[in-house]
C-alpha positions as CSV (number, residue, x, y, z in Angstrom):
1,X,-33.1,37.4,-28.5
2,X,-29.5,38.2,-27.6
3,X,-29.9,41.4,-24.8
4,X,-26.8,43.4,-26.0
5,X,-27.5,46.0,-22.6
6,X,-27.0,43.1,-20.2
7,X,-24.1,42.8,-18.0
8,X,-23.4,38.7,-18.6
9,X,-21.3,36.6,-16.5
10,X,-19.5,32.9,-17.4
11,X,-16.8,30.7,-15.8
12,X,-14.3,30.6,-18.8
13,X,-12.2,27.6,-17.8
14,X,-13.4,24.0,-18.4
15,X,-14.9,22.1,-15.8
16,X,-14.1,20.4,-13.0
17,X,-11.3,20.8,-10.1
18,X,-8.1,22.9,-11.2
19,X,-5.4,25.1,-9.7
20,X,-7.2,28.0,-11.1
21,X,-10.3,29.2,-12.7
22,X,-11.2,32.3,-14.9
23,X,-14.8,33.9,-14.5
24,X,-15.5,36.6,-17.3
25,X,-17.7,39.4,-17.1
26,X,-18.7,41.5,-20.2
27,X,-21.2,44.6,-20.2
28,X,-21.4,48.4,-18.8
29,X,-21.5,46.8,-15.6
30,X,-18.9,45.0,-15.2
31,X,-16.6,47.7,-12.9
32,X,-19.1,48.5,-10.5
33,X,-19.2,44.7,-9.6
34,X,-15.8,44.5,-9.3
35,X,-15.4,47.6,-7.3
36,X,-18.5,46.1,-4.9
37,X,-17.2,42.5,-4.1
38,X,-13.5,43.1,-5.0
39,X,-11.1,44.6,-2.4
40,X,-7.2,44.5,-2.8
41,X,-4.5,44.2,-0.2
42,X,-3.2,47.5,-0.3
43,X,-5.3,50.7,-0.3
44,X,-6.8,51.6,-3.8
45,X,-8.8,54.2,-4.6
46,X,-8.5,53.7,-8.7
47,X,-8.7,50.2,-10.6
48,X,-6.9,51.3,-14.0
49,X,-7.9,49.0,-17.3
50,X,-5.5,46.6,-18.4
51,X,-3.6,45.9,-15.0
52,X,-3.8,43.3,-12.8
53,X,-4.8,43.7,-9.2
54,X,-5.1,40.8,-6.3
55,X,-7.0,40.7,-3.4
56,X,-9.9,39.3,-1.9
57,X,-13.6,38.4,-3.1
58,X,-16.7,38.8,-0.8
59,X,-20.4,37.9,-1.2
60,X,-23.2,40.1,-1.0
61,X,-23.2,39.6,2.9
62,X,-19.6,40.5,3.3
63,X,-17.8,37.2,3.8
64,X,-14.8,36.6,2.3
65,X,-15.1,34.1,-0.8
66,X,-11.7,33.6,-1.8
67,X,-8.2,35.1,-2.6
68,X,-8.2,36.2,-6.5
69,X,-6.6,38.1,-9.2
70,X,-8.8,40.5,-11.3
71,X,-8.2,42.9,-14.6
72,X,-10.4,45.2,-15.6
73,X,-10.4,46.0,-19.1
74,X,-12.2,49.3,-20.6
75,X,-14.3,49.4,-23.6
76,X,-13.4,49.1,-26.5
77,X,-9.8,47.6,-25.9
78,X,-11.3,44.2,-24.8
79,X,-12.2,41.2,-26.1
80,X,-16.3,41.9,-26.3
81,X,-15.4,45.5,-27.1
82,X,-17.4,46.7,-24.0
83,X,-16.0,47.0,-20.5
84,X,-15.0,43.7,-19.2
85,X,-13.3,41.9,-16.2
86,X,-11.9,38.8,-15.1
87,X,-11.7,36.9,-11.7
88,X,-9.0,34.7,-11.3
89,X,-9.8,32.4,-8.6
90,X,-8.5,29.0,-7.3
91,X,-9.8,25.9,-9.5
92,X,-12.4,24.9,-6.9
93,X,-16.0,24.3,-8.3
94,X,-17.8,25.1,-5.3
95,X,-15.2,28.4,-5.1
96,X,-16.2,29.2,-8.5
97,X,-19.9,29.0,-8.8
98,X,-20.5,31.1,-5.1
99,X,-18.3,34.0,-7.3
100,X,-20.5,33.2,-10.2
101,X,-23.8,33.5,-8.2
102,X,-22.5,36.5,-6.4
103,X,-22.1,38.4,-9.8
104,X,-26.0,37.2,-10.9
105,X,-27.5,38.6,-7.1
106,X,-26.0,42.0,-8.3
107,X,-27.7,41.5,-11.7
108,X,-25.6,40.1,-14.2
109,X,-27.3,37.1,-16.3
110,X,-25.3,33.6,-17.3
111,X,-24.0,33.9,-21.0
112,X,-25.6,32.1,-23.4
113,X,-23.6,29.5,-25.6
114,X,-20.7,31.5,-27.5
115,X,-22.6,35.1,-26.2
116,X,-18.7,36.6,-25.5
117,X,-17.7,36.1,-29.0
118,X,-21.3,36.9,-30.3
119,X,-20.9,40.4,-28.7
120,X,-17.0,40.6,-30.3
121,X,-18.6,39.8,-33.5
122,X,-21.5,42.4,-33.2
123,X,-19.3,45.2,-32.1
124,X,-17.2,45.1,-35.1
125,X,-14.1,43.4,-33.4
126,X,-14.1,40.7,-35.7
127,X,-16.0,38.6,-39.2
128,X,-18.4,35.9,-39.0
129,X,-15.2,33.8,-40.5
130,X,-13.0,34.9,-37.7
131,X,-15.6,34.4,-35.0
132,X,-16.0,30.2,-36.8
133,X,-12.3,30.2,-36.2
134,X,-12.1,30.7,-32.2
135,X,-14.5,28.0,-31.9
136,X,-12.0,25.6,-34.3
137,X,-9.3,26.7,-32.7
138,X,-10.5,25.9,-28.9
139,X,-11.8,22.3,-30.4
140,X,-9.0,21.5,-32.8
141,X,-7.5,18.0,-32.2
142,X,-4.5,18.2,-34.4
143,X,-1.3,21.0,-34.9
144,X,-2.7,21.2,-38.5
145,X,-6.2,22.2,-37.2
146,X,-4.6,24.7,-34.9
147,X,-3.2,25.8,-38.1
148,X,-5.6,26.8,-40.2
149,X,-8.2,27.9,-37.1
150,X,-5.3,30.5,-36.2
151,X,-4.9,31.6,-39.7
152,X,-8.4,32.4,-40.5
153,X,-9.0,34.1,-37.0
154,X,-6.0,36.3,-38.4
155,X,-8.1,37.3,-41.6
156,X,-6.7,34.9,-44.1
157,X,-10.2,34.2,-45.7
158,X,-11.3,37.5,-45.4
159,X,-8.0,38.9,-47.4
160,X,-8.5,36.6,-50.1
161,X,-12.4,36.5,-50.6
162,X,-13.1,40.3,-50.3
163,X,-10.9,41.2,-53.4
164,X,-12.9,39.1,-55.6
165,X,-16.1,40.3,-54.2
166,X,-14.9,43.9,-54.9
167,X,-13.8,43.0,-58.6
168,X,-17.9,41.9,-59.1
169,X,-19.1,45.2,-57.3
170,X,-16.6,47.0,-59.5
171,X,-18.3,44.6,-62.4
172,X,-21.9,45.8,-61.1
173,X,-21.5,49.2,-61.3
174,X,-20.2,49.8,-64.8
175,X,-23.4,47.3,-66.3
176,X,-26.1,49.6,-64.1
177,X,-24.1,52.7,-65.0
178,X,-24.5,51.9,-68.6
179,X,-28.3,51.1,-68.1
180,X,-29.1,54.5,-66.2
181,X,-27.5,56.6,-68.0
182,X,-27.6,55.1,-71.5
183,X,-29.0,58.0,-72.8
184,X,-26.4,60.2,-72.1
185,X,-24.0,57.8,-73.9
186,X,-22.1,56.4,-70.9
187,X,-20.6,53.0,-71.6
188,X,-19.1,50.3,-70.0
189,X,-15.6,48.9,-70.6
190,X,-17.3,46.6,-73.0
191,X,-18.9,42.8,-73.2
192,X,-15.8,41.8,-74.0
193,X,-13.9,42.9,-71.2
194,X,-16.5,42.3,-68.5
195,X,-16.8,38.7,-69.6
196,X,-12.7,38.2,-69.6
197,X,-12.9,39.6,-65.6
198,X,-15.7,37.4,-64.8
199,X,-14.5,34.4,-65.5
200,X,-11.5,35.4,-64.0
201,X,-13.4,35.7,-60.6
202,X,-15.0,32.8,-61.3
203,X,-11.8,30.8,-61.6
204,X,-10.7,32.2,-58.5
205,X,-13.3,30.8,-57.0
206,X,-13.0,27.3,-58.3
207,X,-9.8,26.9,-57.0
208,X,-10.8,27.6,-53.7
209,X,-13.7,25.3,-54.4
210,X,-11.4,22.8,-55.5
211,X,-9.7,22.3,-51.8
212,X,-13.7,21.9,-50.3
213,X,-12.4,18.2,-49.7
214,X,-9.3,18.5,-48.3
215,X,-10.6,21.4,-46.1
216,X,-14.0,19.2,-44.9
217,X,-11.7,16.2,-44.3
218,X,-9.2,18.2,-41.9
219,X,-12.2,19.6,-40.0
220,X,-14.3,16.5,-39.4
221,X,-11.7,13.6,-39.8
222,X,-11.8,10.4,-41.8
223,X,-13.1,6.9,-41.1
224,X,-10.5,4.2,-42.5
225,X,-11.7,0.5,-41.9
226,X,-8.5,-2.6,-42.2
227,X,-10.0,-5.6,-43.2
228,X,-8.5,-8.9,-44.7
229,X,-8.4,-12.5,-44.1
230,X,-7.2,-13.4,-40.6
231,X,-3.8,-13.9,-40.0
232,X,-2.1,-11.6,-42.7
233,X,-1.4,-9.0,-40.6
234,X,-3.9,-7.1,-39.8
235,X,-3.7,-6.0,-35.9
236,X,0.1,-5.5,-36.7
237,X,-0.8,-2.3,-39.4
238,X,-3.4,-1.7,-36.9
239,X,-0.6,-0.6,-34.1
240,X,1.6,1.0,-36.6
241,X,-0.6,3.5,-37.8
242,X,-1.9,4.3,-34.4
243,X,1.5,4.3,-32.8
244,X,0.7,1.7,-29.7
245,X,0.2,-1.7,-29.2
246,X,-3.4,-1.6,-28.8
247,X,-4.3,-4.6,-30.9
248,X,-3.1,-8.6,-29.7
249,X,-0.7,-10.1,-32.6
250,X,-0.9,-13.5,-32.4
251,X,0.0,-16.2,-35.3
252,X,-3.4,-18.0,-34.0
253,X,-5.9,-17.3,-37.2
254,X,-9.1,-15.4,-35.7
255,X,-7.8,-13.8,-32.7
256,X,-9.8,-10.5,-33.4
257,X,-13.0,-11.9,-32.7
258,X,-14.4,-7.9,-32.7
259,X,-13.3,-4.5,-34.5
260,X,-11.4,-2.2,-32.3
261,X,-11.3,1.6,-32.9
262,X,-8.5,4.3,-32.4
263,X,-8.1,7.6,-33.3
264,X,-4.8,8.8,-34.7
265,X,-3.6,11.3,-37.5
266,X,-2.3,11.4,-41.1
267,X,-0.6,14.3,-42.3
268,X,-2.7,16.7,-39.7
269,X,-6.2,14.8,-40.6
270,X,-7.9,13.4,-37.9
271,X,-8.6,9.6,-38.6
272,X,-10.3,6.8,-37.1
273,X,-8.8,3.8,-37.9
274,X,-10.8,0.1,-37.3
275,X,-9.3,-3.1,-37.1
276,X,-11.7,-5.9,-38.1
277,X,-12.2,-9.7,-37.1
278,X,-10.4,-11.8,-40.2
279,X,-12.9,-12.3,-42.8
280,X,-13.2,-16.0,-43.7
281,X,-16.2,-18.9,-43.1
282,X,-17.1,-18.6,-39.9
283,X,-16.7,-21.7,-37.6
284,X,-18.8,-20.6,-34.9
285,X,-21.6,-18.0,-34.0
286,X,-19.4,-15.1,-31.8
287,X,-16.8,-15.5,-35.3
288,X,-19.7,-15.2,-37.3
289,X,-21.1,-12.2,-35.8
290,X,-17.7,-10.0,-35.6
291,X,-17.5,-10.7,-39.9
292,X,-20.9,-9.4,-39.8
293,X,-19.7,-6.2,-37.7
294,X,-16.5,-6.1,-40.4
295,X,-18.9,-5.7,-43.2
296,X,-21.0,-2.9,-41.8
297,X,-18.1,-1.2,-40.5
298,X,-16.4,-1.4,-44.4
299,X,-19.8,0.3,-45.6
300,X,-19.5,3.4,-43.0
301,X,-15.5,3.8,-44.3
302,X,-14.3,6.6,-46.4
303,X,-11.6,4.2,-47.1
304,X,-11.1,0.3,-46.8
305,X,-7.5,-1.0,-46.4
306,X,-7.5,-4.6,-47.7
307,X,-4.7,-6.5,-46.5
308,X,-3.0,-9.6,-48.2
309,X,0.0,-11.7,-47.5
310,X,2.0,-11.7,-50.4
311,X,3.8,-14.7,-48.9
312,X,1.1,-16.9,-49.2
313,X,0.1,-18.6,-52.7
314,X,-1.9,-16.8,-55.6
315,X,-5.3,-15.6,-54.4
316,X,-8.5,-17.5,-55.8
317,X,-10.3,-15.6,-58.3
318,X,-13.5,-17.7,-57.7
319,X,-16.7,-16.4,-56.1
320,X,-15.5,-17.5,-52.5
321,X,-12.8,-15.5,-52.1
322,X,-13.1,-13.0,-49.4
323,X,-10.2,-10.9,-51.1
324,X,-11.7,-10.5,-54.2
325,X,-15.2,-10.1,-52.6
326,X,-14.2,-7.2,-50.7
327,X,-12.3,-5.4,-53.5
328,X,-15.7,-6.3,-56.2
329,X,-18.0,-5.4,-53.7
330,X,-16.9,-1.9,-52.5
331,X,-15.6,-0.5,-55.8
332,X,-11.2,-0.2,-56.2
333,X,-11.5,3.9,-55.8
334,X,-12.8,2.8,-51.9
335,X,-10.9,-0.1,-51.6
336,X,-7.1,0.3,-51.0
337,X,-4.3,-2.8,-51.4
338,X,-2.0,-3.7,-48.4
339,X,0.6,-5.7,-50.0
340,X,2.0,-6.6,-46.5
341,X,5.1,-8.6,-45.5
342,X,7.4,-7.8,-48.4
343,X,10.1,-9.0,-45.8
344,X,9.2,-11.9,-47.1
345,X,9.1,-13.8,-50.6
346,X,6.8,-13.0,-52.9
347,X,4.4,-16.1,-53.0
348,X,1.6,-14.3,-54.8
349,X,3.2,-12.5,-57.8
350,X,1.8,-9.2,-57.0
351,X,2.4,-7.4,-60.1
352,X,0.2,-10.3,-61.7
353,X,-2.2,-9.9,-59.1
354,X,-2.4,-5.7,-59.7
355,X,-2.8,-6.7,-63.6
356,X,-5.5,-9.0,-63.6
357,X,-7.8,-7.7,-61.2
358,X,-7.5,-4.0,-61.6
359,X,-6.1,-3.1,-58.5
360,X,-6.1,0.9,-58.8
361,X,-4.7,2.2,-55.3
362,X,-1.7,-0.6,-53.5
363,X,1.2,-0.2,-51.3
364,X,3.5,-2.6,-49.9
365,X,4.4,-2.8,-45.6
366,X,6.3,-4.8,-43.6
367,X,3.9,-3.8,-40.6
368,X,6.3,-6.4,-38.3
369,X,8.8,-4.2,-39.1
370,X,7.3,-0.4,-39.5
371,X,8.7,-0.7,-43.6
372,X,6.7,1.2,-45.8
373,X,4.1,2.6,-42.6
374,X,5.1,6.3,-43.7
375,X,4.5,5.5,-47.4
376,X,1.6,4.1,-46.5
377,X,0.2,6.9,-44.6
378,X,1.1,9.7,-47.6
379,X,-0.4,7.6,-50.1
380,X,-3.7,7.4,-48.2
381,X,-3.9,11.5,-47.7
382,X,-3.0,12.3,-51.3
383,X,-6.0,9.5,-52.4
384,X,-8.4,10.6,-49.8
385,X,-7.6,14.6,-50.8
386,X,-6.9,14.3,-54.2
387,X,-3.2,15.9,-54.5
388,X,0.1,15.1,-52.9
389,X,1.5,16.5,-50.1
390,X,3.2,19.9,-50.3
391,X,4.4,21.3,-47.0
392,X,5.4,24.9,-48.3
393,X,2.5,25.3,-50.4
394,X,0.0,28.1,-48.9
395,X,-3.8,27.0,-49.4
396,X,-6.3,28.6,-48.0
397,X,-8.8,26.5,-46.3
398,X,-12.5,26.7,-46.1
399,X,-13.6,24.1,-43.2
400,X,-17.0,25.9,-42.2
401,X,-20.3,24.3,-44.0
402,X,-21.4,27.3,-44.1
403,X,-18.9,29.4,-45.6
404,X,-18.5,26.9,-48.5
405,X,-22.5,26.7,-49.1
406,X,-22.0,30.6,-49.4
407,X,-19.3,30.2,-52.2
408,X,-21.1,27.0,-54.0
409,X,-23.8,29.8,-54.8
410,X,-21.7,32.6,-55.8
411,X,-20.3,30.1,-58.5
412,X,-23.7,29.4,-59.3
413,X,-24.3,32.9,-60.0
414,X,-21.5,33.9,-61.9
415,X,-22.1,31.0,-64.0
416,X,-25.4,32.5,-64.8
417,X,-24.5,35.5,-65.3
418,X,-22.1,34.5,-68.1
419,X,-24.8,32.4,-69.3
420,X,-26.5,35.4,-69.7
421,X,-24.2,37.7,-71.1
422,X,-23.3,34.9,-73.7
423,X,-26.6,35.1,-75.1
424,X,-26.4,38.4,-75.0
425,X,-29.4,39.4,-72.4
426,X,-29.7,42.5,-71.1
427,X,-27.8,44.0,-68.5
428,X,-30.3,43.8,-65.7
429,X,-30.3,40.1,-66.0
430,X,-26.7,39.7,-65.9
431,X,-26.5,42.5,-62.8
432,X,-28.6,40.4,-61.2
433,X,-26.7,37.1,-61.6
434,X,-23.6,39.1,-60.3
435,X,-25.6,40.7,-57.5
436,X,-26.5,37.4,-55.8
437,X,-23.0,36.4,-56.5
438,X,-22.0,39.4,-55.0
439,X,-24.4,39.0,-51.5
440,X,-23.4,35.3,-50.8
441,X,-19.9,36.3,-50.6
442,X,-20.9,39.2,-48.0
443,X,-22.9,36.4,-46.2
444,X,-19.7,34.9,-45.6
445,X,-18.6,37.8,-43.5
446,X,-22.0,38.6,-41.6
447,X,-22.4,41.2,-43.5
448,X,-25.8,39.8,-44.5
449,X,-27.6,37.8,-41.3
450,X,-29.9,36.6,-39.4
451,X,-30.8,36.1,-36.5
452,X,-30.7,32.2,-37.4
453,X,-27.6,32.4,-38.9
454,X,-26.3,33.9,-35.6
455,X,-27.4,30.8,-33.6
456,X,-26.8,28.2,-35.5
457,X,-23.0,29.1,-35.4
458,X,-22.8,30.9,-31.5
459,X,-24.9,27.6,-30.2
460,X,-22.3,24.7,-31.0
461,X,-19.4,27.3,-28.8
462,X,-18.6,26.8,-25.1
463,X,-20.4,28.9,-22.5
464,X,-17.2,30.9,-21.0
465,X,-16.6,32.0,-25.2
């Protein structure tokens, strides 16, 4: 149980050996340990909030730890809202943990997990929402990441979900107006009319709903597996995309005896991107295994990129063909066509080969010569998230599990309630539809916890947040 009347301590830099390090303190006690261990070089009777004062830092025997730079700040102009402070000490571990351990002899405790942004959140400093976005924002891999972490610490979810939950309050109190004080002959705005506004709510909400893929793919990344038979170019795409020469091109058929794994980014999505050993008969146990390790690796993928050399003669339609295989076996909405070197003549007759065997998603590269790669790379994003790319366009995101969870059933809800009103019900039953509706969208916010809720999101932050 999270002790809000303890004064708790944390080193708030990552880690390891740096020029400098940053120990937080948060709680009522945080001045009187800084005016205890903390004494600056010039005479100071007062340490004033929000300035920053350097000196020297002793233990609780009176030796001097270390040279350091502190700020006090005063409740509630802080980041916890209570009175907090902040050591800035040189980057040495064995520096930072006698400053940490000097602060816990004097009775401060070790934060838990997240505990600093826990107590912003519980003082009123900031949402549920906004308090998911520092933790995105300190483990975002890509600008876009940053992006959307830094707009919904700013409130963007908030300004656009709280207006449609005060529409359904507004919805709520004519229908329980009408049923109290029916007798008196108060009405509502009419079925009519409350039906047109709920649906227009609801709509709302689908389109937010509608970007729940886009939004879970930016947050947690995509797997895309390059497969093919050896020797049409596979290892060459495999550098292009990633930017680095990380694969061996060779013209020697079966040189990727193994799949190798990079991370890299389309379009601000994170994306792992495998390159496999050349699918084909195996001629000898090691080859054998690495096309066994291609197949599993094409089941785990959100995408498979199949790629052919169109200079090479029509591709077999029988049973044996590996091309054909792939793209029969793992469906054409997961399997993706690499037409690659178009430098060259077209041996295959690809517009025959799109015809006859369906081929829904294809692109063509010259991954020898980086033609096409960017091509490549939007078409992947606007198959993988459903729309194409529009760099003005301002979308609000939803990344957290938990926040879309909390609008799935607010859908569900208003879909019942209209359900309900349809068939003409009474209005408790459609009040209480809209009354769920109206508390999952609150839970976005914290508004209605747990104590579950709480640590399930404050666990997965660092220590120091």
């Amino acid at each position: 149980m999270l002790k809000m009347s303890d004064t708790i301590v944390a080193v708030g830099t990552p880690q390891g050996r740096g020029a400098l390090s940053i120990i937080r303190i948060s709680g009522e006690k945080s001045l009187e340990f800084l005016k205890k261990r903390f004494k600056t070089w010039k005479a100071t009777k007062r340490i004033h909030p929000d300035r920053i004062y350097f000196g020297y830092f002793y233990d609780t025997s009176g030796n001097e730890l270390d040279e350091v730079g502190i700020i006090y700040y005063k409740s509630p102009n802080s980041f916890t809202g209570e009175d907090m402070a902040e050591i800035i000490c040189h980057g040495s571990p064995v520096v930072v943990s006698e400053i940490v351990d000097t602060v816990i002899r004097d009775g401060a405790r070790i934060a838990h997990r997240g505990e600093f942004s826990e107590r912003r959140f519980l003082n009123g400093k900031i949402d549920l929402t906004q308090a998911e976005a520092i933790n995105d924002l300190i483990n975002s891999t890509t600008v876009l990441q940053a992006k959307i972490a830094e707009s919904m610490l700013k409130g963007s979810v908030s300004r656009k979900i709280i207006p449609l939950k005060d529409r359904l309050l507004h919805i709520l109190v004519e229908l329980e107006t009408e049923v109290e004080f029916s007798e008196e002959g108060v009405k509502s705005s009419g079925r009519k009319n409350i039906l047109s506004e709920i649906e227009k709510i609801l709509e709302d909400l689908k389109s937010i709903k509608r970007n729940f893929k886009r939004s879970s793919f930016i947050k947690e990344g995509i797997n895309l597996c390059i497969v093919g038979k050896p020797n049409v170019g596979k290892s060459s795409l495999f550098n292009q995309l990633i930017k680095e020469e990380r694969a061996i091109v060779s013209h020697v058929p079966g040189t990727t005896r193994d799949y190798i794994v990079e991370a890299s980014n389309i379009s601000g999505i994170p994306v792992k991107i495998t390159d496999t050993a050349g699918i084909r008969e195996a001629f000898d146990e090691i080859e054998s295994e690495g096309i066994k390790r291609s197949y599993k690796k094409m089941e785990d993928a959100d995408l498979i990129l199949l790629v052919i050399d169109v200079s090479r003669g029509q591709t077999s339609d029988t049973s044996k063909d590996e091309d054909i295989e792939v793209i029969e076996r793992y469906g054409r909405n997961k399997v993706f066509v690499v037409f690659n070197k178009i430098d060259l003549p077209d041996g295959m007759g690809i517009d025959e080969f799109v015809k006859k065997y369906k081929i829904k998603n294809f692109w063509g590269t010259s991954a020898k010569y980086g033609i096409g790669i960017e091509g490549l790379k939007n078409k992947i994003y606007e198959i993988l998230v459903g729309e194409k790319i529009e760099e003005n366009r301002e979308i609000l995101f939803i990344t957290s599990k938990r926040q879309q969870r909390c609008i799935l059933d607010a859908i569900e809800n208003i879909e019942n309630g209209i359900t309900d009103l349809l068939k003409d019900m009474p209005e408790e039953y459609i009040s209480y539809h809209l009354r769920k509706a109206s508390e999952s969208l609150s839970e976005i916010f914290g508004e209605m916890r747990t104590e579950d809720i709480l640590n399930e999101i404050f666990s997965t932050f660092c220590i120091g947040k």
